[in-house]
N, C-alpha and C positions, 0 to 999 in steps of 0.2 A: 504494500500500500504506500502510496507518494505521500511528500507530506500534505499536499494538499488533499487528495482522499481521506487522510484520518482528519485534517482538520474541518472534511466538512462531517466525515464520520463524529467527531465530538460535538460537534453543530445541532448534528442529529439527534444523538443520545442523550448527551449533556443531563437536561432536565429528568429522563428516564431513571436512570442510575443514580442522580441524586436522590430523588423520591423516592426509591426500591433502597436506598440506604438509613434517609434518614426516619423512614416507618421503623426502622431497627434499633439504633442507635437515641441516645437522650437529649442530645442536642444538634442545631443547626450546624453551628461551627465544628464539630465533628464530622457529619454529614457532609461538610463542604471537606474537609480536609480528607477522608476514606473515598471521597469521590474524586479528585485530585491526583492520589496514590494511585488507583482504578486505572484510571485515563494517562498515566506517567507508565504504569507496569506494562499496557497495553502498546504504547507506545516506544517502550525500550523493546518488548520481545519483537513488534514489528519491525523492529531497525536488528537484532540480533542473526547476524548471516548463520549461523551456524544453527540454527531451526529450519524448521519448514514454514511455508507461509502463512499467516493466521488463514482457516479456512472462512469459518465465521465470526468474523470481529465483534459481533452484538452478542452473540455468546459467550465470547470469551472475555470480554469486559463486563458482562454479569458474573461471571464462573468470578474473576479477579477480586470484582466488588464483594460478592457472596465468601471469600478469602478471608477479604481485609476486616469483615463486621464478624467473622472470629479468632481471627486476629486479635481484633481489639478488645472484646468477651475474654480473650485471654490474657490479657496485658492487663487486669483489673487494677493495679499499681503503678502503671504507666501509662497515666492520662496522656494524649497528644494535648501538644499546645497549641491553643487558636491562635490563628491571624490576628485575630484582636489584641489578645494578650502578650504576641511580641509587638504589636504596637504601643502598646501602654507602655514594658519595657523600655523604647526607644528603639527599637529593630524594626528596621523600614524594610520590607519585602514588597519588588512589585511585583504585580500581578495582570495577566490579560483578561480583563473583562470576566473574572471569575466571581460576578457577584450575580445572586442568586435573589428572588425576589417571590414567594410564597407566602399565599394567604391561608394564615392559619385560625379555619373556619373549627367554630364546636365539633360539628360532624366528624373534620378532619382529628381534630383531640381525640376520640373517643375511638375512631376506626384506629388507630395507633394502639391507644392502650389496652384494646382488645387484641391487636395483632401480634402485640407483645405477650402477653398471656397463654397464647396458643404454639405449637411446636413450634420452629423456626420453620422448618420444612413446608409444614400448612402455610404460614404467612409469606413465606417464598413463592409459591405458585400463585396464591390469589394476588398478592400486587401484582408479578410479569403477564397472568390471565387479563385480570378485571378492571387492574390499574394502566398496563403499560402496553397490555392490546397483544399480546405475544401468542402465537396462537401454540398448541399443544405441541405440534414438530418441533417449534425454537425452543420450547423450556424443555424439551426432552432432551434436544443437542446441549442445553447449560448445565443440566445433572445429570449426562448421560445415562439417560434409562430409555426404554422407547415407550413411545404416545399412550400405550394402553397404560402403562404405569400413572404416566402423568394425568391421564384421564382420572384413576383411581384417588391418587392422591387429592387432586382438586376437589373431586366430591366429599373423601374423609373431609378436605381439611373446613370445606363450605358448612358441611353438618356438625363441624366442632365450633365455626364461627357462628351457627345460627344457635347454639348452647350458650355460647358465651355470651351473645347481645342478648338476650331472652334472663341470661342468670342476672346484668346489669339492670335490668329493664324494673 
C-alpha cells in the first residue's frame, strides 16, 4: 500500500476504530492514543519488506486495535499518558489533525456500560456488526473463525445484550 492509499485508508477508518476502541477503554484520550498505536503498527508492518503484503488492511487494523485494548487491560499499572497531560507538563507534541470530535449522547453512556459488562468477544462483534457496518465475512477474517461462527457468536452475544439492558431497565 502507497502512502497515499493508507493515508486515505486512515481517512477511511479513522472514526471506525476509534469508536470500536473507545466502547472498551474508560476514556477519550486513551481511545485517541490505542487508536494512534493501531494506525502506526499498521502502518510500520505495511512499510516492513520482509512480510507479505497486508491482505486486508481493515482487518488487520481491527485485529491490531482488538491487541492494543488488551494490551492495555494488561498494563493495569501502566497508565498511557494523554496528549493532554504532556501538554500541561510542557511537552509540545505535534500532531496531524488527530483530533476527534464525538457526541456523547445518554444512549451512547449506557450502550458503553452495558458493552462493558458483557464478554469482550460479545461487544466485539456487535460494534464491527451494528456499529461499524462490517458484515459477517470481515469480522470472520478479524478473529479468524469462519461466518457460521460469527453468525453464532452475534446472536449469543445480542441475547446476553438484551439480558443486560432488561437487568438495567
Amino acid at each position: 500500500m502507497t502512502e497515499q492509499e493508507f493515508s486515505q485508508f486512515y481517512k477511511n477508518n479513522l472514526d471506525k476504530v476509534f469508536r470500536f476502541i473507545y466502547l472498551r477503554v474508560d476514556k477519550i484520550e486513551t481511545a485517541e492514543d490505542l487508536t494512534a498505536q493501531a494506525f502506526l503498527k499498521c502502518w510500520q508492518t505495511n512499510n516492513d519488506d520482509s512480510r507479505m503484503a497486508i491482505q486486508n488492511p481493515q482487518a488487520f487494523v481491527y485485529r491490531v486495535a482488538r491487541n492494543q485494548i488488551i494490551d492495555f487491560y494488561r498494563q493495569k499499572n501502566k497508565t498511557p499518558v494523554s496528549l493532554e497531560e504532556l501538554k500541561e507538563k510542557g511537552i509540545e507534541i505535534s500532531q496531524k489533525s488527530f483530533v476527534f470530535k464525538i457526541e456523547l449522547s445518554f444512549e451512547m453512556e449506557n450502550l458503553k456500560k452495558v458493552l462493558q459488562r458483557i464478554k469482550p468477544a460479545y461487544s466485539e462483534v456487535i460494534i464491527w456488526h451494528y456499529v461499524d457496518n462490517l458484515s459477517t465475512k470481515e469480522i470472520a477474517q478479524i478473529i479468524n473463525k469462519n461466518e457460521n461462527n460469527v453468525r453464532v457468536l452475534l446472536h449469543r452475544a445480542l441475547e446476553t445484550l438484551k439480558k443486560q439492558v432488561n437487568k438495567g431497565v
